[in-house]
LUMKOLTI-828928 format. One line per 8 residues: their letters; for each residue x, y, z of C-alpha. Coordinates in nm, 2 decimals. Layout:
<rs>
A> X Y Z  ...
</rs>
This chain:
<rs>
XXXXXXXX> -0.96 -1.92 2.40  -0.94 -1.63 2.18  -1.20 -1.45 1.95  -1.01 -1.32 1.64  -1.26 -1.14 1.37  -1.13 -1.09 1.01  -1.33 -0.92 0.73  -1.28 -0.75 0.36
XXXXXXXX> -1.42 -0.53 0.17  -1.43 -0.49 -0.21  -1.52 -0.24 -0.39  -1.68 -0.33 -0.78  -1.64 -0.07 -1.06  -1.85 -0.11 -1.36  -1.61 0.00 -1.56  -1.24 0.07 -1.58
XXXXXXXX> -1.23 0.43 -1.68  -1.38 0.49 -1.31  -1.06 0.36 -1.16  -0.84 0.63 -1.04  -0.50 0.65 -1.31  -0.26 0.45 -1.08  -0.56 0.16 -1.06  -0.61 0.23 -1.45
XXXXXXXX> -0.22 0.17 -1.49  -0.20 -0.14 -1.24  -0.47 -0.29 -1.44  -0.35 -0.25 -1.82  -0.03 -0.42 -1.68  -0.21 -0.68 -1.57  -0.37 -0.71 -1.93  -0.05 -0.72 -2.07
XXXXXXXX> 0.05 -1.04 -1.83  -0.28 -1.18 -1.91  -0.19 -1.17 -2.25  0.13 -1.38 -2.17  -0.08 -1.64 -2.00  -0.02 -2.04 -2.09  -0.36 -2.19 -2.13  -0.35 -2.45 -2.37
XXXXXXXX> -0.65 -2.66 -2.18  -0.86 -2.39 -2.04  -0.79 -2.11 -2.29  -0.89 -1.94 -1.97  -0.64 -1.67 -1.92  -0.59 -1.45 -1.65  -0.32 -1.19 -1.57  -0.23 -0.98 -1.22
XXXXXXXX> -0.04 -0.68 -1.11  0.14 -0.59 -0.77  0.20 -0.27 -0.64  0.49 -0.30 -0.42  0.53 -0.05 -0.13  0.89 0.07 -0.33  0.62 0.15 -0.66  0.73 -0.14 -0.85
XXXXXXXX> 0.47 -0.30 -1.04  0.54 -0.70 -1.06  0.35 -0.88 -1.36  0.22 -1.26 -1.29  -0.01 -1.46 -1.52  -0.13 -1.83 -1.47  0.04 -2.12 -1.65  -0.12 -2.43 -1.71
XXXXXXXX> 0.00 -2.81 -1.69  -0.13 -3.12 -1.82  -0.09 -3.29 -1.51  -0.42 -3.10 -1.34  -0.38 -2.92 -1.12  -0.02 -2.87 -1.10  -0.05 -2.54 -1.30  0.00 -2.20 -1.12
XXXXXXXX> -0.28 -1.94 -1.11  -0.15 -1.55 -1.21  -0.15 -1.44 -0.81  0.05 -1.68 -0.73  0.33 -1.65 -0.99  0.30 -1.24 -0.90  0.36 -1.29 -0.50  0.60 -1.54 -0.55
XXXXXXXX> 0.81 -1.31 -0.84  0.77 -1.01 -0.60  0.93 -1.25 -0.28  1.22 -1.32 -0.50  1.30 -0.98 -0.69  1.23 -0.76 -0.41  1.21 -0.96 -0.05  1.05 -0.81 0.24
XXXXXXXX> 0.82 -0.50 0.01  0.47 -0.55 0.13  0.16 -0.54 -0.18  -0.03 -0.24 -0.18  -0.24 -0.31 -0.44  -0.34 -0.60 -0.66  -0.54 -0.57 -1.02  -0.67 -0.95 -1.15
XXX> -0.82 -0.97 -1.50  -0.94 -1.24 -1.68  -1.04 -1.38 -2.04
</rs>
């Protein structure tokens, strides 16, 4: 047998004008997804930004279905939009709001 340890950090900001101006950036673009979101049931938006190793920012925001829960939350539609426009880049960063 073999002992693996994982952990994560986080760091919480009380607001976003303490986020350095790449985080400030990632994070309006994931207001504008969140914006885009499809949440007809919930009304529950929420909206996320990649940072790919190549600096591309890829959007993703969830989408609802009326068939619960066979909707899509807004991480999920980014990773998976990032795997199919630019295979193999790794995330650097990820910014998650929601409303």
């Amino acid at each position: 047998m073999k002992k693996i340890d994982v952990s994560s950090s986080a760091t919480v900001f009380n607001s976003v004008s303490e986020l350095s101006d790449v985080d400030k950036n990632l994070m309006q673009h994931a207001v504008e997804a969140r914006e885009k979101a499809y949440a007809p049931y919930s009304k529950f938006k929420v909206g996320a930004a990649l940072l790919l190793d190549n600096n591309k920012i890829v959007l993703g925001n969830n989408q609802e279905n009326a068939a619960y829960p066979s909707g899509m939350c807004a991480e999920r539609v980014a990773v998976w939009r990032a795997g199919s426009e630019f295979p193999n880049m790794k995330v650097k960063k990820i910014a998650i709001t929601a409303a």
